[in-house]
C-alpha positions in Angstrom: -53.0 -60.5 -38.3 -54.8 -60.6 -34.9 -55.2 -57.7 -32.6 -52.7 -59.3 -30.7 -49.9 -58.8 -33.3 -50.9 -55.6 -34.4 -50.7 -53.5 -31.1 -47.2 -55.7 -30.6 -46.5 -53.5 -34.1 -47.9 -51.1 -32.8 -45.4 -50.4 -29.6 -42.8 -51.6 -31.4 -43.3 -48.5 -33.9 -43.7 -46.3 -31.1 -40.7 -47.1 -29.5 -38.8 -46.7 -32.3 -39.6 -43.4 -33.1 -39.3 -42.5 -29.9 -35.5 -43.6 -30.3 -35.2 -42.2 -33.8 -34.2 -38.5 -33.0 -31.4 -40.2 -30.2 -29.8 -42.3 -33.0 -29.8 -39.4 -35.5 -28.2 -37.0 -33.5 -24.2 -36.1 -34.0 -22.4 -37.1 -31.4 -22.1 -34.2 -29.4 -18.9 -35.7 -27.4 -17.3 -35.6 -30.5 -18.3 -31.5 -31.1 -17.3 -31.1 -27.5 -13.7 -32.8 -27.7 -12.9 -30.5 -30.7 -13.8 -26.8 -29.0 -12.0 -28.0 -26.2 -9.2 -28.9 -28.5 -9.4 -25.6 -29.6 -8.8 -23.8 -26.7 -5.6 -26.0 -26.1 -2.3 -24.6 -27.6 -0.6 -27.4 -30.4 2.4 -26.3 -28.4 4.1 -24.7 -26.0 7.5 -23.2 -25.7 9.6 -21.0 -22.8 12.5 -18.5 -23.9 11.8 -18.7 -27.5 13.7 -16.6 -30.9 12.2 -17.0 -34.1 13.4 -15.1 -37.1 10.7 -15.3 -40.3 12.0 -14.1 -43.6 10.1 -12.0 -46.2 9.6 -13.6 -49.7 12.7 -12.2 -51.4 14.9 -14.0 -48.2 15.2 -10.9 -46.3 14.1 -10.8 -42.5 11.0 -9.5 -41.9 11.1 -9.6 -38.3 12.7 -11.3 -35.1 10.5 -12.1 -31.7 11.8 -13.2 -28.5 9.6 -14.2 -25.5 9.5 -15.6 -22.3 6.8 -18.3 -22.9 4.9 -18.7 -26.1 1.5 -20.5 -27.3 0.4 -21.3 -30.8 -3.3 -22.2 -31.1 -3.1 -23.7 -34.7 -7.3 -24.2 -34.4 -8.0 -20.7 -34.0 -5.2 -19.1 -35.8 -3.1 -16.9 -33.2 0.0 -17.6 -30.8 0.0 -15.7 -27.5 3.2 -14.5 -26.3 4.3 -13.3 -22.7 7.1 -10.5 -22.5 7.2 -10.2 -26.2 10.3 -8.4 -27.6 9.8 -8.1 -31.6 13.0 -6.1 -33.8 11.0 -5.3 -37.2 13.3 -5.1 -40.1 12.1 -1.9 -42.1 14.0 -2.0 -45.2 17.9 -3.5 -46.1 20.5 -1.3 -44.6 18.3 0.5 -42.5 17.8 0.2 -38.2 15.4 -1.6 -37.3 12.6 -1.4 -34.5 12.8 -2.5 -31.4 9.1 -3.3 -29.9 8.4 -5.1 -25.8 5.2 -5.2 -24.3 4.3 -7.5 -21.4 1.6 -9.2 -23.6 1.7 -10.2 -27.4 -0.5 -12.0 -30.0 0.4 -12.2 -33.4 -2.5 -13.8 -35.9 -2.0 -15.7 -39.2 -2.4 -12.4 -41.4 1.0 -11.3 -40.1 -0.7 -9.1 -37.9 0.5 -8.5 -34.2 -1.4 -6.8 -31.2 1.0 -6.0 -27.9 -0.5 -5.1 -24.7 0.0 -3.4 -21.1 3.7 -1.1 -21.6 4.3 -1.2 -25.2 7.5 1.2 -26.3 9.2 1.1 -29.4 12.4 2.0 -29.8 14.5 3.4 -32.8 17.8 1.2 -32.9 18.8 4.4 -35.6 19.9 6.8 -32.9 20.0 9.6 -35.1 16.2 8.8 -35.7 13.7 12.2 -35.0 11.5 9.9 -33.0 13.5 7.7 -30.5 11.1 5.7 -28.3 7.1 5.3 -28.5 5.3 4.0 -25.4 1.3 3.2 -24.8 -0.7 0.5 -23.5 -1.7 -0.7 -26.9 -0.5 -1.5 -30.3 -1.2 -2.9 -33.5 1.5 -3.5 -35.7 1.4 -5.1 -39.7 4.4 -6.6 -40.2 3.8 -6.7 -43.9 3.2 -2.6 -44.5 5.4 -2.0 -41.5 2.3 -0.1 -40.0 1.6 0.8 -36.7 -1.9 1.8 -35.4 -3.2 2.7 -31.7 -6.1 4.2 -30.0 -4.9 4.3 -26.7 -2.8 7.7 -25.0 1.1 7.3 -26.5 3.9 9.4 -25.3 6.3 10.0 -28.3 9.8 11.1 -27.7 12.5 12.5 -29.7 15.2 14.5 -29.2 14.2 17.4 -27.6 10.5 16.7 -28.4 8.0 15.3 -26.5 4.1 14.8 -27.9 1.0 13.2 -26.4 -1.9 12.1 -28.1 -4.7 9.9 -28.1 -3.5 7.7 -30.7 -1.9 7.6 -33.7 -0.8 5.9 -37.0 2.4 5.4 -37.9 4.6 4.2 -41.5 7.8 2.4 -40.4 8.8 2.6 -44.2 8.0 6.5 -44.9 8.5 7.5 -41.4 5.0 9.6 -41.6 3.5 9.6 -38.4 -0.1 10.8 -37.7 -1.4 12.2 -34.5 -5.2 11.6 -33.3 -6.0 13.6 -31.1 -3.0 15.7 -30.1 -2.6 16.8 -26.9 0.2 18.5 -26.1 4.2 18.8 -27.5 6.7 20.3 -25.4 10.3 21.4 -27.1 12.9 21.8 -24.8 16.3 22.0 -26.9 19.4 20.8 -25.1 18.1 18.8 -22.2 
């Protein structure tokens, strides 16, 4: 080979490694197109009922909202005006839960936001209404958890806390951070 052929090798080697770490990158389009995906709900709907059903065919629990989106990707669905009724047990009132916002992830577990209250549909219930800023609720345990201020009313009662835990199911309910009750029989 002459010296003319080998620097015409010669560039043409070059070149191509300069090329070689473009042609062996992903497609970053392609990684771009799917986290936008992402972010997109697989659906949409407005004024929505669902009713999901535990294992032995019993209903778990009921939600109603004004606008709903499920983001399959990531594994939540976001709900506006949520209204939830958890079933506690068979024969028993359920719970009645609204909050302005709502999210409830694949693990059956739901976080409401901005003027939660729960409300006893058992009116003969000690506690009769709940209300915070927010909430987490399992549906499976029937738990309730916040760590936010919560106003708990009953009949004739009237407790404040910083937070608390609650059992649906056992109806124990645990203060954090108690702040003040107030008894005032007959009003």
């Amino acid at each position: 080979m002459n010296r003319l052929g080998i620097s015409i090798s010669a560039l043409f080697v070059l070149a191509l490694l300069m090329y070689m770490p473009v042609w062996m990158a992903e497609d970053n389009s392609e990684k771009t197109k799917t986290g936008s995906d992402a972010l997109r709900p697989a659906y949409k709907a407005k004024n929505l009922t669902t009713t999901l059903y535990n294992s032995e065919g019993k209903r778990n629990h009921e939600v109603f909202a004004t606008a709903m989106e499920h983001y399959d990707q990531l594994g939540f669905v976001l709900f506006a005006n949520p209204k939830y009724t958890v079933f506690v047990d068979e024969g028993s009132p359920p719970w009645q839960v609204t909050a302005e916002e709502g999210t409830l992830y694949n693990n059956d577990l739901i976080q409401l936001e901005n003027q939660v209250v729960i409300k006893s549909q058992n009116k003969n219930e000690f506690i009769q209404t709940i209300t915070t800023d927010f909430i987490k609720v399992n549906l499976n345990d029937k738990t309730m958890t916040s760590d936010q201020p919560v106003e708990i009313r009953g009949a004739d009662t009237v407790i404040e806390s910083h937070g608390f835990n609650a059992n649906l199911r056992t109806q124990k309910y645990e203060l954090i951070d108690h702040v003040q009750t107030t008894y005032s029989p007959g009003n």
